[in-house]
Each structure stands twice: as C-alpha cells, then as structure tokens.
mmCIF file of the N, C-alpha and C atoms, coordinates in Angstrom:
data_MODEL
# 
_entry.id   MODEL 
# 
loop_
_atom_site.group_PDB 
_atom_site.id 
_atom_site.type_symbol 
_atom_site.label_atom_id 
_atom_site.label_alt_id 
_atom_site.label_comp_id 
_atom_site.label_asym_id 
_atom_site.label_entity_id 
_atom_site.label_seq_id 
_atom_site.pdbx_PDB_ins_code 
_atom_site.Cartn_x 
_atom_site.Cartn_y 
_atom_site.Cartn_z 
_atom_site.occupancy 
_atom_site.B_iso_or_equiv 
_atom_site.pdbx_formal_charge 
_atom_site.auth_seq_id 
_atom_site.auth_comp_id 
_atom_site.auth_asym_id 
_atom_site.auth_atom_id 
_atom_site.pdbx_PDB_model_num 
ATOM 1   N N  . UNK A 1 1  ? 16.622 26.504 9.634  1.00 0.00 ? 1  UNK A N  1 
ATOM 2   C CA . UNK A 1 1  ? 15.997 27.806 9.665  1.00 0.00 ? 1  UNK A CA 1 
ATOM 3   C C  . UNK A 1 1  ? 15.384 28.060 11.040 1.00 0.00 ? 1  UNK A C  1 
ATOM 4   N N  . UNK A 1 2  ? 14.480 26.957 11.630 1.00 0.00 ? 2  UNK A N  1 
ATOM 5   C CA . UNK A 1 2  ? 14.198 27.411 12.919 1.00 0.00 ? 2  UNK A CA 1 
ATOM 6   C C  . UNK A 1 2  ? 14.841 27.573 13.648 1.00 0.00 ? 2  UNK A C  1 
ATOM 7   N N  . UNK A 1 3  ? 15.890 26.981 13.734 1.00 0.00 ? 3  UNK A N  1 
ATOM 8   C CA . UNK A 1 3  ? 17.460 26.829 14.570 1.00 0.00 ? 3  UNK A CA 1 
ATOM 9   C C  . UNK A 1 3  ? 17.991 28.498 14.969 1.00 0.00 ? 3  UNK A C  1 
ATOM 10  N N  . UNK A 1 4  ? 17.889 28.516 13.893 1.00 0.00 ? 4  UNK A N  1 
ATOM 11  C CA . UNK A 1 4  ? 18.140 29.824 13.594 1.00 0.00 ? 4  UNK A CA 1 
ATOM 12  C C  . UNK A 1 4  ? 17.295 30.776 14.293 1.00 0.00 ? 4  UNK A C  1 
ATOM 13  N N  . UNK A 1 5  ? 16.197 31.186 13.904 1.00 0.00 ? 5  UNK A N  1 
ATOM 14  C CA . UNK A 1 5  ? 15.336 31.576 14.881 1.00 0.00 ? 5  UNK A CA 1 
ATOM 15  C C  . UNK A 1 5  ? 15.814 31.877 15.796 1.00 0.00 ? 5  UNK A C  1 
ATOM 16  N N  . UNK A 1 6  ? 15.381 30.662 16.481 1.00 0.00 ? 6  UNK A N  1 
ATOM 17  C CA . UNK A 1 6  ? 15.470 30.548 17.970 1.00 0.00 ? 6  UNK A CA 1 
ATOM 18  C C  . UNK A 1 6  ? 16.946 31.140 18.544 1.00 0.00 ? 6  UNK A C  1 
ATOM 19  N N  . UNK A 1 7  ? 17.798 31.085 17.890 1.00 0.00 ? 7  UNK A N  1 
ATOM 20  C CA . UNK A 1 7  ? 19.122 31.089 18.491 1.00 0.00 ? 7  UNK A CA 1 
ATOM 21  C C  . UNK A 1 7  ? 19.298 33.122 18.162 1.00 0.00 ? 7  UNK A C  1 
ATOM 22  N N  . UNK A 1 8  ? 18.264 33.669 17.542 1.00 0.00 ? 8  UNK A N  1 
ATOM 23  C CA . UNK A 1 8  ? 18.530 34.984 17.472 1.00 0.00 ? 8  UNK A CA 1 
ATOM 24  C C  . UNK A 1 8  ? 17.542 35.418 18.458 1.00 0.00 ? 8  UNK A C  1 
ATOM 25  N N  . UNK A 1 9  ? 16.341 34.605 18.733 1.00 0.00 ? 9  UNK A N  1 
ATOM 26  C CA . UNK A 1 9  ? 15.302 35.010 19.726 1.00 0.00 ? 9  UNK A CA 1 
ATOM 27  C C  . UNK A 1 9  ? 16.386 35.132 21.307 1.00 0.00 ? 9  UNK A C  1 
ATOM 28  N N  . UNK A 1 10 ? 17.178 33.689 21.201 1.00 0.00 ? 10 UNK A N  1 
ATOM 29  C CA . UNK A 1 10 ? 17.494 33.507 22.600 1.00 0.00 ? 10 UNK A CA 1 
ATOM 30  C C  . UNK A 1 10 ? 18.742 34.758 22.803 1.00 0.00 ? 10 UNK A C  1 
ATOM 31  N N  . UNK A 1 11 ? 19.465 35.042 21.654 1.00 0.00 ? 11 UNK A N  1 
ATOM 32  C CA . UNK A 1 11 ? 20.022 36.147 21.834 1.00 0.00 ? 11 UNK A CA 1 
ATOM 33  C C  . UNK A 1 11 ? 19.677 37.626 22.420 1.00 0.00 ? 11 UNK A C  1 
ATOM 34  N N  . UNK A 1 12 ? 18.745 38.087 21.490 1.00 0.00 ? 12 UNK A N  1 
ATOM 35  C CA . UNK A 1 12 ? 17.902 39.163 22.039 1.00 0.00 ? 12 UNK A CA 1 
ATOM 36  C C  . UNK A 1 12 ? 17.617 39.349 23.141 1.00 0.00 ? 12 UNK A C  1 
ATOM 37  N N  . UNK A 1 13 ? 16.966 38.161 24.211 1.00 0.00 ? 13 UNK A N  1 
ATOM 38  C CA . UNK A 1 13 ? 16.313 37.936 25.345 1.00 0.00 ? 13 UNK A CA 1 
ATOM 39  C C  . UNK A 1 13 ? 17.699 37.834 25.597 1.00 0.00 ? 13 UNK A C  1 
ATOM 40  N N  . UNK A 1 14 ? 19.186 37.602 25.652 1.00 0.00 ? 14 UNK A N  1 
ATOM 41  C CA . UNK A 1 14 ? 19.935 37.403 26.705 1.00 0.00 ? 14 UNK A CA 1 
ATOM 42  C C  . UNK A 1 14 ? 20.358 39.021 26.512 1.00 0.00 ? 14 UNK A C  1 
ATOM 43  N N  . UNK A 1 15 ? 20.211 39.835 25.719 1.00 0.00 ? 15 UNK A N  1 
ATOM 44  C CA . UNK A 1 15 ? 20.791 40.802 25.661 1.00 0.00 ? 15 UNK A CA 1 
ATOM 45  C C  . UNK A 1 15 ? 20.034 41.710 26.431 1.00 0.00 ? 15 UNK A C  1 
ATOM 46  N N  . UNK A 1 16 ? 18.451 41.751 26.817 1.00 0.00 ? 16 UNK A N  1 
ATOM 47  C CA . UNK A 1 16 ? 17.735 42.316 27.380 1.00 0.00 ? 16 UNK A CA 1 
ATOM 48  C C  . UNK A 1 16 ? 17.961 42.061 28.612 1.00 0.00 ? 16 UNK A C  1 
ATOM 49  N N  . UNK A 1 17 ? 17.689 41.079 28.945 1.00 0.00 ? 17 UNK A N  1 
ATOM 50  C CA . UNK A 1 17 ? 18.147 40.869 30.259 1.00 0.00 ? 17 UNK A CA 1 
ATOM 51  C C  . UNK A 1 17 ? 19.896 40.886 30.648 1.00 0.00 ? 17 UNK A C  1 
ATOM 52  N N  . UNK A 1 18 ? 20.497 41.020 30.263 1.00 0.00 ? 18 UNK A N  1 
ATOM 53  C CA . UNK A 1 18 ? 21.701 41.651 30.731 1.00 0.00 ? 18 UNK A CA 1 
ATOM 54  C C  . UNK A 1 18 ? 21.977 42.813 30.860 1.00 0.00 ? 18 UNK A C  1 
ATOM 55  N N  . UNK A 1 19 ? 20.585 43.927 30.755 1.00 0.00 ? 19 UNK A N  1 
ATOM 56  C CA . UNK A 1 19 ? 20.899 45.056 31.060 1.00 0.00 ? 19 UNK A CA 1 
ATOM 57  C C  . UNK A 1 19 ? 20.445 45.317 32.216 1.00 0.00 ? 19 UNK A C  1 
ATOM 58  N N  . UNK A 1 20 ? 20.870 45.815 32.794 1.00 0.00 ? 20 UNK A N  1 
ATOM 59  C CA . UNK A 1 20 ? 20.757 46.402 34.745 1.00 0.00 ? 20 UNK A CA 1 
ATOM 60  C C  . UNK A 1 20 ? 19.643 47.636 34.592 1.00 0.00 ? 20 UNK A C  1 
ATOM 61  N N  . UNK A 1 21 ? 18.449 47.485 35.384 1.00 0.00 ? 21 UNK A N  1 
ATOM 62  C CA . UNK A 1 21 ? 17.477 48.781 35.129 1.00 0.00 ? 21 UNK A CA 1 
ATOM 63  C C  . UNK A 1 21 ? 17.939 49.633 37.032 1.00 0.00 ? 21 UNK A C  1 
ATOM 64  N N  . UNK A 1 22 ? 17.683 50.416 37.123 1.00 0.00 ? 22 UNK A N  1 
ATOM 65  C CA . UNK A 1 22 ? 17.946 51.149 38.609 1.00 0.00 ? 22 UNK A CA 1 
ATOM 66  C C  . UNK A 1 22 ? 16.497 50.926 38.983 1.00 0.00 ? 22 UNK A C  1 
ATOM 67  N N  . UNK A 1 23 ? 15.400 51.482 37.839 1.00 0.00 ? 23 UNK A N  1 
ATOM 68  C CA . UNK A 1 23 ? 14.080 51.749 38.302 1.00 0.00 ? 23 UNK A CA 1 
ATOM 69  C C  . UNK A 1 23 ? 13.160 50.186 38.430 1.00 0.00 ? 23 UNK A C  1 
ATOM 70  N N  . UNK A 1 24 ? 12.147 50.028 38.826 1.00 0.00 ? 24 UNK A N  1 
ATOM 71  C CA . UNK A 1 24 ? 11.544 48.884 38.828 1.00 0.00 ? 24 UNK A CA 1 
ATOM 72  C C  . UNK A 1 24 ? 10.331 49.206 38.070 1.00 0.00 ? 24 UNK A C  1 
ATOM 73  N N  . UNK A 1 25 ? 9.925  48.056 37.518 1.00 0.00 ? 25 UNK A N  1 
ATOM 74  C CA . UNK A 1 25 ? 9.138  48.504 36.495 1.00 0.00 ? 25 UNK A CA 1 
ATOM 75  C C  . UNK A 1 25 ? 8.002  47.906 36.960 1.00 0.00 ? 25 UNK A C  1 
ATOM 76  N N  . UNK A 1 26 ? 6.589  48.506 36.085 1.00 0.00 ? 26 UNK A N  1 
ATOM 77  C CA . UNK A 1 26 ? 5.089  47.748 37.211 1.00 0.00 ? 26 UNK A CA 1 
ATOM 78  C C  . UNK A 1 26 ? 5.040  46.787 36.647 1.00 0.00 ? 26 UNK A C  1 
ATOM 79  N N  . UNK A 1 27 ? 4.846  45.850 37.160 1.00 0.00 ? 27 UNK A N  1 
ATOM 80  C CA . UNK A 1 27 ? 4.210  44.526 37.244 1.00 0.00 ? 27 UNK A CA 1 
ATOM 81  C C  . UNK A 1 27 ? 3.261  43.977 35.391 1.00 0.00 ? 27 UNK A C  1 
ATOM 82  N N  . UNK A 1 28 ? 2.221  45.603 35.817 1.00 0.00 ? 28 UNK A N  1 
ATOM 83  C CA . UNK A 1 28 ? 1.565  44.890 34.237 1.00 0.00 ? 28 UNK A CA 1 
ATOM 84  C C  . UNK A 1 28 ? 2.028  45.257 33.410 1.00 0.00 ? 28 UNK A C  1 
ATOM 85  N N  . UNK A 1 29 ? 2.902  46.368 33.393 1.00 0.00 ? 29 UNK A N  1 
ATOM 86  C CA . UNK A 1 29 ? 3.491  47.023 32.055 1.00 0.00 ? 29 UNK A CA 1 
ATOM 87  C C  . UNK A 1 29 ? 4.291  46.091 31.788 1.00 0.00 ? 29 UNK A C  1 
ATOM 88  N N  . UNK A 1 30 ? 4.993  45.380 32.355 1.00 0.00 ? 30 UNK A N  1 
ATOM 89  C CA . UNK A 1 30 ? 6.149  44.214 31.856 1.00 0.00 ? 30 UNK A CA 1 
ATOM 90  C C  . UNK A 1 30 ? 5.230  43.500 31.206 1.00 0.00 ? 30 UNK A C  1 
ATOM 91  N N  . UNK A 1 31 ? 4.276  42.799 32.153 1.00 0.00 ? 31 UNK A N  1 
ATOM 92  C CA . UNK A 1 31 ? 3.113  41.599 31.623 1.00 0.00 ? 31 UNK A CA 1 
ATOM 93  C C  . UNK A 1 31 ? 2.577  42.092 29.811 1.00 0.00 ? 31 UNK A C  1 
ATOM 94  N N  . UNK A 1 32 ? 1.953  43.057 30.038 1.00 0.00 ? 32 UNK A N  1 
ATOM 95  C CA . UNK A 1 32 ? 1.026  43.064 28.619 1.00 0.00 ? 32 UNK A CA 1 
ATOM 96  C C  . UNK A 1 32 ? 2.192  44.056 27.554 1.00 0.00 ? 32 UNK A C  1 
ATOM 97  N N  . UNK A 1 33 ? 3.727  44.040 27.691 1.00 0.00 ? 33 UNK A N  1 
ATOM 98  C CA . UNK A 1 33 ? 4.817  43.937 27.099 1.00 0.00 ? 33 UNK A CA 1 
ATOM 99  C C  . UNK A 1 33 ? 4.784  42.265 26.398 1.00 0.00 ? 33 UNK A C  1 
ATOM 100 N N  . UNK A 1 34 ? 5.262  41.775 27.977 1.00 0.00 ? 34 UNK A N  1 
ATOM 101 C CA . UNK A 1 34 ? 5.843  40.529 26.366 1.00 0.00 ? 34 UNK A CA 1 
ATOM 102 C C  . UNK A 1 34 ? 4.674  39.894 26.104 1.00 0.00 ? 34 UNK A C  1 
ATOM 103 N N  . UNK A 1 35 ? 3.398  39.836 26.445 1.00 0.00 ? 35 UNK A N  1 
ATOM 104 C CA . UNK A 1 35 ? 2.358  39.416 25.475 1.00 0.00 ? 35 UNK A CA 1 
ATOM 105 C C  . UNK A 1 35 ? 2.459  40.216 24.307 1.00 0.00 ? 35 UNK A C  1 
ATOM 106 N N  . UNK A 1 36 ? 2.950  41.348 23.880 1.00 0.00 ? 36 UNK A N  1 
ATOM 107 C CA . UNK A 1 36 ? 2.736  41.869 22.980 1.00 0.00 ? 36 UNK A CA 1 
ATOM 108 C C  . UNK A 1 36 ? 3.950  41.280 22.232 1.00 0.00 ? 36 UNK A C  1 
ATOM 109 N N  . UNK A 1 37 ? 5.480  41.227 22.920 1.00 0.00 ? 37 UNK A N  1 
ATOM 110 C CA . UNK A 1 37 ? 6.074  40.597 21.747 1.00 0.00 ? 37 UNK A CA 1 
ATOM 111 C C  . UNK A 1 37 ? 6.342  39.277 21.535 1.00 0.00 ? 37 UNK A C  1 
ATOM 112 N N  . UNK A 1 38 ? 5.308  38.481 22.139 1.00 0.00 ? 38 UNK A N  1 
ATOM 113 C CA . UNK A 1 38 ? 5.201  37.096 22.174 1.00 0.00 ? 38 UNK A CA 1 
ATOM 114 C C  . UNK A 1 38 ? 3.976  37.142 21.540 1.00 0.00 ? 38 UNK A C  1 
ATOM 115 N N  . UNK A 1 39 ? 2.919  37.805 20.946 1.00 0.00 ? 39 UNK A N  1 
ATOM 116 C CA . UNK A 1 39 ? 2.162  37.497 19.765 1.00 0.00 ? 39 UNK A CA 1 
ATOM 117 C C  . UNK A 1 39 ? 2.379  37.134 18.785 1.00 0.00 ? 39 UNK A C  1 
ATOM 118 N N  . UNK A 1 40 ? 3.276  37.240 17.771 1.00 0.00 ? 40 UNK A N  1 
ATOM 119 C CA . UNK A 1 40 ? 3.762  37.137 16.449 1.00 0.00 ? 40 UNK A CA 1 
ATOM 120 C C  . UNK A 1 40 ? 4.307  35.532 16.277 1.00 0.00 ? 40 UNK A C  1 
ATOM 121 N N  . UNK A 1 41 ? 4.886  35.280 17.363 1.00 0.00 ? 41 UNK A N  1 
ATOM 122 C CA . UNK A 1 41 ? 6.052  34.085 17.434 1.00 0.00 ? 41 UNK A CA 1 
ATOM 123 C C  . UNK A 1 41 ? 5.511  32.619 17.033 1.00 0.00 ? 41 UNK A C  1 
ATOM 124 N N  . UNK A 1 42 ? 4.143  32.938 17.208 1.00 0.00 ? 42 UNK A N  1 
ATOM 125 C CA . UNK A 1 42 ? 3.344  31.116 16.763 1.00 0.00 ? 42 UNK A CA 1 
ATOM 126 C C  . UNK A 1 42 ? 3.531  31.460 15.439 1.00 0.00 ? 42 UNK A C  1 
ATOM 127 N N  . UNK A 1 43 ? 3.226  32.570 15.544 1.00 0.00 ? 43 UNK A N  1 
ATOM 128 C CA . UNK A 1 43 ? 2.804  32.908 13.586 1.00 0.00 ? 43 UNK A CA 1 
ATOM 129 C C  . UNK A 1 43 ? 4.110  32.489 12.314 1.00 0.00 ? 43 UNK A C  1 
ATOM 130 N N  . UNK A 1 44 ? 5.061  33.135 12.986 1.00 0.00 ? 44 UNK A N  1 
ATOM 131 C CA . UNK A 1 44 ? 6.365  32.972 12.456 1.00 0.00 ? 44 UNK A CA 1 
ATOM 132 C C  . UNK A 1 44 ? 6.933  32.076 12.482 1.00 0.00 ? 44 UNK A C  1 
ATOM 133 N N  . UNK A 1 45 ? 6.767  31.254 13.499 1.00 0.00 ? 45 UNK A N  1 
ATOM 134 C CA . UNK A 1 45 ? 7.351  29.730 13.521 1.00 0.00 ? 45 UNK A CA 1 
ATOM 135 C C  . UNK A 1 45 ? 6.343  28.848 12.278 1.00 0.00 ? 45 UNK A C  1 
ATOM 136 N N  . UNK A 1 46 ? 5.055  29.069 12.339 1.00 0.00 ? 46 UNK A N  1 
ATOM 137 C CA . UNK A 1 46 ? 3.827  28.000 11.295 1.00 0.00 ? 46 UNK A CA 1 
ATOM 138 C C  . UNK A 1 46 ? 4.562  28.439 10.177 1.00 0.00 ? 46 UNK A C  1 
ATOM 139 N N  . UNK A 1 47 ? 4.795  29.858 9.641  1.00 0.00 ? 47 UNK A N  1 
ATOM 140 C CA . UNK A 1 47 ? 5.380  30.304 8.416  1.00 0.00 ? 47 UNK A CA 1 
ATOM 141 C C  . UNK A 1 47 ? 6.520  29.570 8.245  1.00 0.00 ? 47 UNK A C  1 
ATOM 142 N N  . UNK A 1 48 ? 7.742  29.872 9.085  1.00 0.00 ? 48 UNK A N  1 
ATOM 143 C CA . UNK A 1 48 ? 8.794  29.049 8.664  1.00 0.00 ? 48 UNK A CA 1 
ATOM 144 C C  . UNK A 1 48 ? 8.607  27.904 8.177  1.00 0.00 ? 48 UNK A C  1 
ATOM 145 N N  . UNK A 1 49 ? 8.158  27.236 8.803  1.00 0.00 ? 49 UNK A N  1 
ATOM 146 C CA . UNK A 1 49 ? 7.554  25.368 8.876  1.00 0.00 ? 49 UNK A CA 1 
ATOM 147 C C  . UNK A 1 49 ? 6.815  25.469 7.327  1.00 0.00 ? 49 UNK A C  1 
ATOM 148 N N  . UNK A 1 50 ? 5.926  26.029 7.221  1.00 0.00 ? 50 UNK A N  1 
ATOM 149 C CA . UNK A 1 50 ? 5.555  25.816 5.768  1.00 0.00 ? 50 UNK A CA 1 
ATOM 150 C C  . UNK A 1 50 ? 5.950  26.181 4.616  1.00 0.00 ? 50 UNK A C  1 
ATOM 151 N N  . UNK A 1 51 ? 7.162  27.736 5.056  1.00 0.00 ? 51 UNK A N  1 
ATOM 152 C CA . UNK A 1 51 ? 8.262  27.755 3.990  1.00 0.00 ? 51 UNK A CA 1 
ATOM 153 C C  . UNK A 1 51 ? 9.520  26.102 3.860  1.00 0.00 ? 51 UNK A C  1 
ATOM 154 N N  . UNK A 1 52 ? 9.453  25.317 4.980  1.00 0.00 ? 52 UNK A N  1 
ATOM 155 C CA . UNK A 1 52 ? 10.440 24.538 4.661  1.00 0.00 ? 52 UNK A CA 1 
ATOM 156 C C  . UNK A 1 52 ? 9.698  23.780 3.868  1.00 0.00 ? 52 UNK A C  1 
ATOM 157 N N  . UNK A 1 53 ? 8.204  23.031 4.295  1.00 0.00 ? 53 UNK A N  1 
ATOM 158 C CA . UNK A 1 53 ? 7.622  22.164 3.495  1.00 0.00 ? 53 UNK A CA 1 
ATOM 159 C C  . UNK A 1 53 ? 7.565  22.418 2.237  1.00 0.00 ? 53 UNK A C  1 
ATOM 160 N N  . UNK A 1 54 ? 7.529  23.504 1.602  1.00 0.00 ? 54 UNK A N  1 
ATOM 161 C CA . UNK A 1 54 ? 7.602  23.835 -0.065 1.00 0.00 ? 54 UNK A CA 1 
ATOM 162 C C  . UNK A 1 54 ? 8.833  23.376 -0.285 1.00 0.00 ? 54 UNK A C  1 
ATOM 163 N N  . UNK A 1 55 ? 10.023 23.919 0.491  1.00 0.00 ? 55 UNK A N  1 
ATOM 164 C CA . UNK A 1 55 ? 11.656 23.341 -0.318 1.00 0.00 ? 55 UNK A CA 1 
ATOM 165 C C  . UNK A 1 55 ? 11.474 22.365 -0.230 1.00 0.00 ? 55 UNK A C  1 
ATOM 166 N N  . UNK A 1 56 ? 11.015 21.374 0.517  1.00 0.00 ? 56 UNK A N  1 
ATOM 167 C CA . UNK A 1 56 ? 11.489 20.017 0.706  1.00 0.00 ? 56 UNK A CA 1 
ATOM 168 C C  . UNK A 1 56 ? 10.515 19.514 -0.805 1.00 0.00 ? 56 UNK A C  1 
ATOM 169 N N  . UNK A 1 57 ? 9.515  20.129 -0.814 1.00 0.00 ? 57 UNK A N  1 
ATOM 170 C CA . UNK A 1 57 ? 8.391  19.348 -1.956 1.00 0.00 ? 57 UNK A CA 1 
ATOM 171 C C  . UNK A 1 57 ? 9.331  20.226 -3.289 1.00 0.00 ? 57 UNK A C  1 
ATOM 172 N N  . UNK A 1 58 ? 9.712  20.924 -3.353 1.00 0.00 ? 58 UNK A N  1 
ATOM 173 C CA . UNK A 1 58 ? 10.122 21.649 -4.776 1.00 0.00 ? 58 UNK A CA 1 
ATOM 174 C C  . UNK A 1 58 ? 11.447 20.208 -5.209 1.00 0.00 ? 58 UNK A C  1 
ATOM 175 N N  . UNK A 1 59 ? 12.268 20.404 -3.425 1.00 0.00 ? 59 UNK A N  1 
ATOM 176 C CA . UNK A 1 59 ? 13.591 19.541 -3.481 1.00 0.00 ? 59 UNK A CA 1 
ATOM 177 C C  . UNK A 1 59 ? 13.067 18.286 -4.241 1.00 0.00 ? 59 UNK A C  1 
ATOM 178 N N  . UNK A 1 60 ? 12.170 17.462 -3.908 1.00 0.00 ? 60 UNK A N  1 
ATOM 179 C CA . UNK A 1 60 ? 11.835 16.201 -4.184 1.00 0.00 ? 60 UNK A CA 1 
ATOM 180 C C  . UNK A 1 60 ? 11.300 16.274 -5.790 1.00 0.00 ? 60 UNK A C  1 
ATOM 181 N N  . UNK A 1 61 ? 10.528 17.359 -6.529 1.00 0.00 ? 61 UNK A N  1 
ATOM 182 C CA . UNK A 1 61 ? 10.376 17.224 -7.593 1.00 0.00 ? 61 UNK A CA 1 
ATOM 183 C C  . UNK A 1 61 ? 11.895 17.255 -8.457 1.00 0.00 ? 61 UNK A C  1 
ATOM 184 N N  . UNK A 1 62 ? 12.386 18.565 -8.044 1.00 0.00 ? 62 UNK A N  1 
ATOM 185 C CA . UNK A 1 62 ? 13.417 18.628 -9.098 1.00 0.00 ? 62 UNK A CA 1 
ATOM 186 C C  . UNK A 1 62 ? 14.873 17.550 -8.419 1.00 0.00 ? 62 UNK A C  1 
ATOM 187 N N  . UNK A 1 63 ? 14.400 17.219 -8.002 1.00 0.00 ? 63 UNK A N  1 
ATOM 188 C CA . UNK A 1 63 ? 15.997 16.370 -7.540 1.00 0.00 ? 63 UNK A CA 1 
ATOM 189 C C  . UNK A 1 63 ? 17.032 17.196 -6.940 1.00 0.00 ? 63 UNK A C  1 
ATOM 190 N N  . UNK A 1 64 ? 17.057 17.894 -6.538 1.00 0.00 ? 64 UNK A N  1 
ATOM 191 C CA . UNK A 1 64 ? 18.128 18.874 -6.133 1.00 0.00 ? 64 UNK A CA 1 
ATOM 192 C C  . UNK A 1 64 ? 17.527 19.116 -4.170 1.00 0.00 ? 64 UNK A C  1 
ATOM 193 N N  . UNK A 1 65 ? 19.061 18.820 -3.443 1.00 0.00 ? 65 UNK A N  1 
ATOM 194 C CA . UNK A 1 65 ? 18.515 19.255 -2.299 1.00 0.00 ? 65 UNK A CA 1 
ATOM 195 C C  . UNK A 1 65 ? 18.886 20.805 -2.202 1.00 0.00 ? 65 UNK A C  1 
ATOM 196 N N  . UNK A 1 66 ? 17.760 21.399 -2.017 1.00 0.00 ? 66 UNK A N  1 
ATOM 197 C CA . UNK A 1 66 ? 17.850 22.831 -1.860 1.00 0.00 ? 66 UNK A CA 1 
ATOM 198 C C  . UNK A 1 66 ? 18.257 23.242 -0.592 1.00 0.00 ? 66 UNK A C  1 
ATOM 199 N N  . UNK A 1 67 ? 17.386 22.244 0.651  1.00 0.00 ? 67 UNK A N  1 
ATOM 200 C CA . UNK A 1 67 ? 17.393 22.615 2.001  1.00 0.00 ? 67 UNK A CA 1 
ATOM 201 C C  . UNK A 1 67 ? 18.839 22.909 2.546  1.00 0.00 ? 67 UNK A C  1 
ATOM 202 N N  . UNK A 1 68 ? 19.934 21.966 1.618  1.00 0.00 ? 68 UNK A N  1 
ATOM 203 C CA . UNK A 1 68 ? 21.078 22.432 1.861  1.00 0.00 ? 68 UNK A CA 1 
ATOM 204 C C  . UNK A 1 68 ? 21.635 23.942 1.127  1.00 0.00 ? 68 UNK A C  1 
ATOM 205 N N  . UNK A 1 69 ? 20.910 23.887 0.603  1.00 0.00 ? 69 UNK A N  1 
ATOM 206 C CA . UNK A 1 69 ? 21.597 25.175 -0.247 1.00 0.00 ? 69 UNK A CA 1 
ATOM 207 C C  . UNK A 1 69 ? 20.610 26.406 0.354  1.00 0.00 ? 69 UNK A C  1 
ATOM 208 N N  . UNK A 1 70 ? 19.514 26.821 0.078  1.00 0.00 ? 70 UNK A N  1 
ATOM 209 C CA . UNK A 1 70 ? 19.014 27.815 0.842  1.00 0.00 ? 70 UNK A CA 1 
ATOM 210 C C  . UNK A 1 70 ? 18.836 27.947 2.238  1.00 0.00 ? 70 UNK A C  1 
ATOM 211 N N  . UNK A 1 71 ? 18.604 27.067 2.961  1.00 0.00 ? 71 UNK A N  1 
ATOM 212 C CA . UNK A 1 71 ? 18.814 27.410 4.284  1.00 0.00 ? 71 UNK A CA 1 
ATOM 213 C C  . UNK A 1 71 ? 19.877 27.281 5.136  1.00 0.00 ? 71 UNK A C  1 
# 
C-alpha cells in the first residue's frame, strides 16, 4: 500500500514538472505552495501504516492472509 503511494506521489511530481512554464514564478509562492501540499503527507502515510497494522492483527486472528488479498 505504501508502495503504492509513493509511486502515485512520484508520478504526479514527474508530471508537474514535465510541464514547461514561459513565466517564472516568485520564489515564495512556489515555497508556501508545496508546504501546503506537503502538509497532509505525514498524516497519510501514519494512517496507512496503521490501516496495515489492523490487517496484519485481524490476518493473525482469523488465519487468513488478507494483506495479500486487500492490498
């Protein structure tokens, strides 16, 4: 699942930056940009991580590996 993630994060960011701007952009408007969309990302990663720790604890009660099956 994080794999995942990451591999749609790193997408996005290659897709942004493969676009050609003519204009130049200021300095802080870029800056307090990706602080803004680099806020969320701790958050979402702790979530993932503790959505896996439940499958793995559900996996281990019922005997069934889930991690293969839902994620």
């Amino acid at each position: 699942m994080l794999t995942h993630a990451r591999h749609i994060l790193q997408a996005s960011q290659t897709n942004k930056s493969g676009t050609k701007k003519k204009k130049k952009a200021d300095p802080l408007l870029m800056k307090s940009k990706i602080l803004r969309e680099t806020r969320f990302i701790p958050q979402l990663i702790f979530e993932m991580e503790q959505y896996e720790k439940f499958v793995i604890e559900l996996s281990k009660k019922s005997k069934v590996k889930y991690l293969t099956i839902i994620i």
